[in-house]
Wavefront OBJ file of the C-alpha trace (Angstrom):
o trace
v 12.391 22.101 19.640
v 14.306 23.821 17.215
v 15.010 21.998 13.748
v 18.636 21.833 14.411
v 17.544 20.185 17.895
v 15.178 17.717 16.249
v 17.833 16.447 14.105
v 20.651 16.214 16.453
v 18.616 14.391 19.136
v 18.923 10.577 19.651
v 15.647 9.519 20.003
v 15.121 6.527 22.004
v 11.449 5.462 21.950
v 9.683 6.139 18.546
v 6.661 5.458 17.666
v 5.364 5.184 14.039
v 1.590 5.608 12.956
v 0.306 4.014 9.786
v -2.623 2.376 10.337
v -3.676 0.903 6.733
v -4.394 -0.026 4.071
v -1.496 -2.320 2.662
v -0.124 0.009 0.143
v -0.158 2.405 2.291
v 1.559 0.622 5.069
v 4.419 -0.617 2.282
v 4.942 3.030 1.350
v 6.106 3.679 4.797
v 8.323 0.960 5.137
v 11.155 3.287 3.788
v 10.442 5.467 6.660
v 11.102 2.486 8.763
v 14.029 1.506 7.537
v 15.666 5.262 7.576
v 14.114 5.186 10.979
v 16.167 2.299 12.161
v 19.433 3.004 10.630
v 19.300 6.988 12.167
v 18.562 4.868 15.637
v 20.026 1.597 16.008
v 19.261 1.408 19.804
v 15.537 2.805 19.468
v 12.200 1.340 20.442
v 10.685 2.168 17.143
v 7.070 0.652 17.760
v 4.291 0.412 14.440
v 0.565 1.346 15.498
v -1.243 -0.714 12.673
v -4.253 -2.468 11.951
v -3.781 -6.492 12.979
v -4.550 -7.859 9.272
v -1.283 -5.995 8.133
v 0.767 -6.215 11.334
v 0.916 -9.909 10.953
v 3.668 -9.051 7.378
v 5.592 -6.263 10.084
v 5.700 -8.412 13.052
v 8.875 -10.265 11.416
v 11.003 -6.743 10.051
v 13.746 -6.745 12.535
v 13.517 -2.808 12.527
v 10.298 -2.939 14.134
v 10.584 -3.289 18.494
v 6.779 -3.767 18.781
v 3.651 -4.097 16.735
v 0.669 -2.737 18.246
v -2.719 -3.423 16.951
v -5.096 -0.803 16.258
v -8.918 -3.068 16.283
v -10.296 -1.043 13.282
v -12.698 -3.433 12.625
v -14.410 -2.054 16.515
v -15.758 0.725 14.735
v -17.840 -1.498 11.932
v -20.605 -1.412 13.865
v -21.925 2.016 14.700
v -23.295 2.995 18.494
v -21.615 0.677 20.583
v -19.137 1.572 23.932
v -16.751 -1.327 22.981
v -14.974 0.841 20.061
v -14.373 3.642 22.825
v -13.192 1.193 25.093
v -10.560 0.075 23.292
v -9.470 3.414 21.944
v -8.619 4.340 25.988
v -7.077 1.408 26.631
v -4.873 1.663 23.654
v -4.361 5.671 24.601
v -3.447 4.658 28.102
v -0.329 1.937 27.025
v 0.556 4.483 24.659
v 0.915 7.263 27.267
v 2.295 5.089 29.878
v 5.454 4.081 27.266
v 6.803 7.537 27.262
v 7.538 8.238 23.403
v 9.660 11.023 22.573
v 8.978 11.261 19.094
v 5.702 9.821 17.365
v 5.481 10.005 13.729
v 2.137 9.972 12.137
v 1.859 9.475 8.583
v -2.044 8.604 8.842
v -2.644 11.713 9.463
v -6.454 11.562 10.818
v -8.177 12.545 14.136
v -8.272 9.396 15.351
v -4.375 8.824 14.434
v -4.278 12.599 15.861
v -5.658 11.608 18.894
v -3.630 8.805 19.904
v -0.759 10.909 18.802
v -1.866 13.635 21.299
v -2.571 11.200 24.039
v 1.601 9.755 24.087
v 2.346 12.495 25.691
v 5.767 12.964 23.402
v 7.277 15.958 23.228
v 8.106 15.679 19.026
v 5.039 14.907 17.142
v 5.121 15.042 13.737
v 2.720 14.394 11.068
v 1.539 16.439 7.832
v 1.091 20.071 7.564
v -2.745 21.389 6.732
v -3.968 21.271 3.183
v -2.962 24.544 1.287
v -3.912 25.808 -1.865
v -0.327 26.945 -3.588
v -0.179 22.982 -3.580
v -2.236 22.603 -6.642
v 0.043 25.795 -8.182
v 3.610 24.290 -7.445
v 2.157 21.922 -10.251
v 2.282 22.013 -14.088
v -0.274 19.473 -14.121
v -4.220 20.678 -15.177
v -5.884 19.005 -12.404
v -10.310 18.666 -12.939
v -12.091 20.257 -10.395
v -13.025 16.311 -8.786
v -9.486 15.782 -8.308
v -8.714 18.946 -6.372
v -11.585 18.066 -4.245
v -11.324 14.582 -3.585
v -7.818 13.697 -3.789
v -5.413 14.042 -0.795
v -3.834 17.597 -0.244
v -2.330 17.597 3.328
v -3.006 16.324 6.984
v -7.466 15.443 6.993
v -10.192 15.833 10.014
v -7.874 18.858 11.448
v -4.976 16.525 12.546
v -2.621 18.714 11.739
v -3.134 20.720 14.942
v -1.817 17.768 17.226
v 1.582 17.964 15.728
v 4.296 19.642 17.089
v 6.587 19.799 13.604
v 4.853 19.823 10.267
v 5.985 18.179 6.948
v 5.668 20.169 4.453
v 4.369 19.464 1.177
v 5.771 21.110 -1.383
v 3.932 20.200 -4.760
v 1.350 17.084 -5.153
v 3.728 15.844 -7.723
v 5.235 13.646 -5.567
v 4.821 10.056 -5.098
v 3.528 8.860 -1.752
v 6.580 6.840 -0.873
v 8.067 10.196 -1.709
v 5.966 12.496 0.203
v 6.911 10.432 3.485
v 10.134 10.611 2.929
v 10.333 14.340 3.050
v 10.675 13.608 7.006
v 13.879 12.440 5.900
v 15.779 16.164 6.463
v 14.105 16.963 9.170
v 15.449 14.440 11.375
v 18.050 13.966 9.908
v 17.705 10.354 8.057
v 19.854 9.630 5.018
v 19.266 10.497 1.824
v 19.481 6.858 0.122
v 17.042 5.700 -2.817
v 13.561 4.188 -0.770
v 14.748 0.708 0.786
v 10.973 -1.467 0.571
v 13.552 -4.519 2.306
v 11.202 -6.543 4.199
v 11.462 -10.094 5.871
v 9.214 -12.952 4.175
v 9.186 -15.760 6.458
v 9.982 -19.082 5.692
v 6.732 -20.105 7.318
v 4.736 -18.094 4.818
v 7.179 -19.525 2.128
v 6.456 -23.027 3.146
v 2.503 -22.658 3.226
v 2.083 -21.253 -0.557
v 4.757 -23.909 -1.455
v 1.817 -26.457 0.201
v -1.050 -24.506 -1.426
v 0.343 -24.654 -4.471
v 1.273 -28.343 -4.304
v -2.632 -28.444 -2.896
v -3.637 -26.777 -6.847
v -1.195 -29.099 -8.808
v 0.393 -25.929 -9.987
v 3.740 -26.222 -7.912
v 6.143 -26.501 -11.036
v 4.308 -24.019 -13.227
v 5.396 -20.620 -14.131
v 2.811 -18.741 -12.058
v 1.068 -15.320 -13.317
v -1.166 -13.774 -9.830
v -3.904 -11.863 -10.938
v -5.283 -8.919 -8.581
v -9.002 -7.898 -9.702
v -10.781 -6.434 -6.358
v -10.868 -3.241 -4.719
v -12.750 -1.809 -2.027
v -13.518 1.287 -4.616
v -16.385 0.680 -6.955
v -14.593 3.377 -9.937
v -11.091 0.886 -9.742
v -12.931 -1.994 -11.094
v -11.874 -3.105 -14.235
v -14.264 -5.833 -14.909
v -14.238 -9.182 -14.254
v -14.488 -10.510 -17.923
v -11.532 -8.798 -19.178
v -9.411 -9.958 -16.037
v -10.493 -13.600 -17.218
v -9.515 -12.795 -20.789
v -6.236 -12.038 -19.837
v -6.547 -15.121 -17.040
v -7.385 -17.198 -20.006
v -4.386 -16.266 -22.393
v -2.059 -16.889 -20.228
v -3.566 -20.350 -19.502
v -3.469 -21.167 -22.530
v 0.364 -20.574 -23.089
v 1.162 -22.877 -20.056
v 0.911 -20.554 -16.912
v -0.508 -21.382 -13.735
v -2.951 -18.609 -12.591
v -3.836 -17.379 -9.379
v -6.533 -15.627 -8.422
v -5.657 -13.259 -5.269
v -7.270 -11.205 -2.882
v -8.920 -10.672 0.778
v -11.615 -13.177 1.951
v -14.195 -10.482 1.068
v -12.907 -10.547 -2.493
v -13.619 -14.380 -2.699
v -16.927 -14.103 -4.679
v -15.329 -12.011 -7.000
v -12.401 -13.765 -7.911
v -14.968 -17.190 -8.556
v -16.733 -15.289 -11.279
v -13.398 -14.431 -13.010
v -12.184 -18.212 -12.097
v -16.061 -19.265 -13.843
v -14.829 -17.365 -16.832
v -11.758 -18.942 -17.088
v -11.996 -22.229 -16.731
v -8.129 -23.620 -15.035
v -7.598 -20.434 -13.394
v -7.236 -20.747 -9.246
v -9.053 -18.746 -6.840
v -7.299 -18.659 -3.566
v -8.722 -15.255 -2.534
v -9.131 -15.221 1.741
v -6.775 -18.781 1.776
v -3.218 -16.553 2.932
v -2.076 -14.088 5.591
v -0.531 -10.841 4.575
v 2.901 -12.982 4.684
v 1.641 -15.439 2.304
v 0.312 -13.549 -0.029
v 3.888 -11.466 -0.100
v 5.366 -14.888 -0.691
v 2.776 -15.826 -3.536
v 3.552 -12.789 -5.099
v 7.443 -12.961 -4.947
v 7.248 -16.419 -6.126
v 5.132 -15.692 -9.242
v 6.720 -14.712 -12.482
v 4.089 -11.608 -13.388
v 1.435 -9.828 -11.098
v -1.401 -8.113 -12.886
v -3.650 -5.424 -11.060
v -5.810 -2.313 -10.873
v -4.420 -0.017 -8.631
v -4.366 -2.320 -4.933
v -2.162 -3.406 -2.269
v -0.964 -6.280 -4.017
v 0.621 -4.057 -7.254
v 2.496 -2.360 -3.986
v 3.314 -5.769 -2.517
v 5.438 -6.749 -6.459
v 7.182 -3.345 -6.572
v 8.337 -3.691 -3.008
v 9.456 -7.229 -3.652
v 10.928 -6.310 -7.118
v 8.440 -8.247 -8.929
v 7.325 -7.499 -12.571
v 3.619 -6.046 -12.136
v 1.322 -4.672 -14.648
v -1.214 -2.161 -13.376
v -4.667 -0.925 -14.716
v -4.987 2.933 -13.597
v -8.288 4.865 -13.947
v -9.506 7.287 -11.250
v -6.326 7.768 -9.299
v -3.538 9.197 -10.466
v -0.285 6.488 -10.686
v 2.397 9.414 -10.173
v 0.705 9.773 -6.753
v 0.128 6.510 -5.770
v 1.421 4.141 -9.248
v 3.712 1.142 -8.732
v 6.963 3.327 -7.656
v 9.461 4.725 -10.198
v 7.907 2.170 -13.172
v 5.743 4.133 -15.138
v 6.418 1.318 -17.817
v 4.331 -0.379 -15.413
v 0.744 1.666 -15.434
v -1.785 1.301 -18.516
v -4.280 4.248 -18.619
v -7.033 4.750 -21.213
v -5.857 8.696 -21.300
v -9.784 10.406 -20.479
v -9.456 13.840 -20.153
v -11.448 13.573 -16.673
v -8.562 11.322 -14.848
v -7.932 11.374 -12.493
v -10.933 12.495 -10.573
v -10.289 10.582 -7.168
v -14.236 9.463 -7.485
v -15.053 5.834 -5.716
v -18.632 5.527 -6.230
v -19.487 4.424 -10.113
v -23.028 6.579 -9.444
v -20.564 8.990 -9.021
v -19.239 9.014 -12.330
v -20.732 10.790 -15.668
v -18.305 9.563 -18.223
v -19.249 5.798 -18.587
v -16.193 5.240 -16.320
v -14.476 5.319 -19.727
v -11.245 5.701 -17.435
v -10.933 1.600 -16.780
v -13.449 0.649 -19.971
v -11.023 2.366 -22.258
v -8.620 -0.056 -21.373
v -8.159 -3.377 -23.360
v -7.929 -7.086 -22.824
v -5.469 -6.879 -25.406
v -3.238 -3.946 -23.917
v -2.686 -6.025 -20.615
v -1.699 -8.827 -22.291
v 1.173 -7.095 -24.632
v 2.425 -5.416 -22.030
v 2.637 -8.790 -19.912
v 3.966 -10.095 -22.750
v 6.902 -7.633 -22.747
v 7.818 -8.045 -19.251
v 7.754 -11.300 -19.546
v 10.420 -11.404 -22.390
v 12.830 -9.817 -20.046
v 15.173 -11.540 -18.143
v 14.853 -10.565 -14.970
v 11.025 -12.157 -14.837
v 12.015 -14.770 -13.043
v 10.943 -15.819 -9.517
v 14.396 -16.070 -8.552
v 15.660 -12.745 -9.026
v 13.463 -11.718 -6.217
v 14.400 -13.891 -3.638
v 17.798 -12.649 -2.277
v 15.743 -9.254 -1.736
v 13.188 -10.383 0.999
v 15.328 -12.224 2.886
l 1 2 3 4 5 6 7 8 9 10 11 12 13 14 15 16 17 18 19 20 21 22 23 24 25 26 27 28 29 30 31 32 33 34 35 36 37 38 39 40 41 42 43 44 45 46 47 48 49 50 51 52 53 54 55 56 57 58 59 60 61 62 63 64 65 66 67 68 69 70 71 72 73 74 75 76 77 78 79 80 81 82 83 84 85 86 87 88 89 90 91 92 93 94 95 96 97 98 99 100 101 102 103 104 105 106 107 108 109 110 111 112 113 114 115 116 117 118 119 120 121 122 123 124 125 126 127 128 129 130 131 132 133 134 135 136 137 138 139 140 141 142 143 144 145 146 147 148 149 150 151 152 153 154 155 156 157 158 159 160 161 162 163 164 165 166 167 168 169 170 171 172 173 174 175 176 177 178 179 180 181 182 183 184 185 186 187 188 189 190 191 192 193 194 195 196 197 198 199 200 201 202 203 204 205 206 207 208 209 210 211 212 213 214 215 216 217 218 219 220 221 222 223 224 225 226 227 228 229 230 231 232 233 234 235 236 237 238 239 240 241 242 243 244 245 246 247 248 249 250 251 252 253 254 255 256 257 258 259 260 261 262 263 264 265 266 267 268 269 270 271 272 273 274 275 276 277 278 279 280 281 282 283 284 285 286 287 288 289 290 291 292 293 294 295 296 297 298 299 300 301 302 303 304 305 306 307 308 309 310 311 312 313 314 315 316 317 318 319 320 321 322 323 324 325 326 327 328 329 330 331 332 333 334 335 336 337 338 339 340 341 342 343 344 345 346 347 348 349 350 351 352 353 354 355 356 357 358 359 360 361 362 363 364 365 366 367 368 369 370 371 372 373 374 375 376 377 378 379 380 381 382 383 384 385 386 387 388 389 390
């Protein structure tokens, strides 16, 4: 199909590949919504894991949200995995898509791309070198290895159009969004609009009634991640737990159920502070966060859960690189330490030789004047965000 043909045709059964993690999956939703204003009438289907389906299971763009059992594969050697990926192949194939769109860009995703049978598919183009030239940027030789450059695991050969990446200074909401002029989607700022359902409203209104801390002002704090080199520490996150304590706030202690432990030690350290890590759904924890005056972060699905919500957030950025993958368009937002070797896209701390100076460099101190700041504005209140999610 030509490119004139691709974006002239009216697509009627669409089906749109982002499998995880949360920020990821919240960087597409501008896709999405594009998606569903180019074609009202659509079946526009999400492939996603079942964790992060349960927040896209309410947008009213989405027809159907299929499950993709990721957590088949934990356990190496076993037939059950393989099952499942058939099964799931054969629905796919047996709903006739005529355009998938995969922005996961993997073999698996590849696969399951392949086996719809569509005639568009379209999904990244192969990694290139000029990439790293279109850039200004000095990049360290661990970030042009390790960082994401184009389409992985060959996927790029199951796609029948390529998006093109033009530079790596782009943003990944950004980078998706190039798909925009191919098929001919409009060319409005990113629209994160997503539903937060009363249900999920009601729960952390019961949770937090459950805490005592209903009528507080209510600062989340954000300290896991699944990389070992995004760790800030979980003394400094109680630092900053415990200022803001101290002034009055309620604080909340968020993350998934395997982020529990952590989020204790940091509530240990600061005495008052609430660890409700593993007690919400995806939904609830959007609601936590759009009902809480400040979130505070390393770079994790939560900081992408504020900005989408238009929530004040306050990141800590060491090995990745925040104009890639930062809290979109508020650079005002990141706190860096400025090492010469960041970003270097390394997740293992044996991995690092620098004394992972990139998160260490950072203060106690620096979070909590920047908080400050933000909180000074007027628009940090819980309020202004809740006209946006509806």
């Amino acid at each position: 199909m030509s490119a004139r043909d691709l974006r002239s045709t009216e697509f009627s059964r669409i089906l749109l590949i982002k499998l995880s993690a949360l920020g990821d999956v919240i960087h597409t939703i501008p896709v999405l919504n594009k998606l569903r204003r180019r074609y009202p009438s659509a079946r526009i289907d999400w492939l996603v894991t079942p964790a992060i389906g349960e927040l896209l299971r309410h947008h009213p763009a989405i027809t159907n949200v299929i499950a993709f059992a990721r957590d088949e594969w934990a356990v190496p050697w076993r037939l059950a995995p393989f099952a499942s990926f058939l099964r799931l192949a054969k629905t796919l194939r047996e709903t006739a898509y005529d355009l998938v769109l995969d922005i996961h860009g993997q073999f698996r995703t590849a696969a399951l791309t392949v086996s719809t049978g569509a005639a568009v598919r379209i999904g990244f183009d192969r990694p290139r070198s000029e990439v790293w030239n279109a850039s200004p940027r000095q990049f360290g030789e661990q970030a042009r290895k390790h960082a994401w450059q184009g389409a992985r695991e060959g996927s790029w050969l199951a796609y029948t159009h390529h998006i093109r990446v033009p530079t790596l200074d782009l943003h990944a909401v950004d980078r998706y969004l190039n798909v925009a002029p191919m098929l001919g989607l409009d060319d409005d700022p990113a629209d994160f609009s997503f539903p937060v359902p009363q249900a999920a409203r009601s729960r952390v209104e019961a949770l937090l009634t459950q805490h005592a801390v209903r009528d507080h002002r209510l600062i989340t704090i954000a300290p896991g991640t699944v990389w070992e080199t995004k760790k800030w520490g979980n003394d400094k996150f109680a630092k900053v737990a415990d200022h803001f304590l101290r002034k009055g706030f309620a604080v909340l202690l968020i993350g998934s159920p395997r982020e529990r432990i952590l989020c204790e030690e940091v509530a240990r350290l600061a005495p008052g502070a609430v660890n409700v890590a593993g007690a919400t759904t995806v939904s609830e924890l959007a609601a936590l966060i759009q009902r809480s005056t400040l979130s505070i972060t390393n770079d994790s699905g939560p900081m992408h859960l504020a900005v989408a919500l238009n929530r004040p957030v306050v990141s800590i950025f060491g090995p990745t690189d925040p104009l890639w993958i930062g809290p979109y368009r508020r650079a005002n937002a990141v706190l860096q330490s400025g090492v010469s070797c960041a970003p270097c896209y390394l997740r293992r701390l044996g991995q690092c030789h620098r004394g992972h100076s990139c998160m260490t460099g950072v203060s106690p101190g620096a979070v909590i004047d920047r908080a400050e700041r933000f909180l000074a504005r007027p628009d940090a209140q819980p309020a202004a965000a809740a006209a946006a999610a509806g």
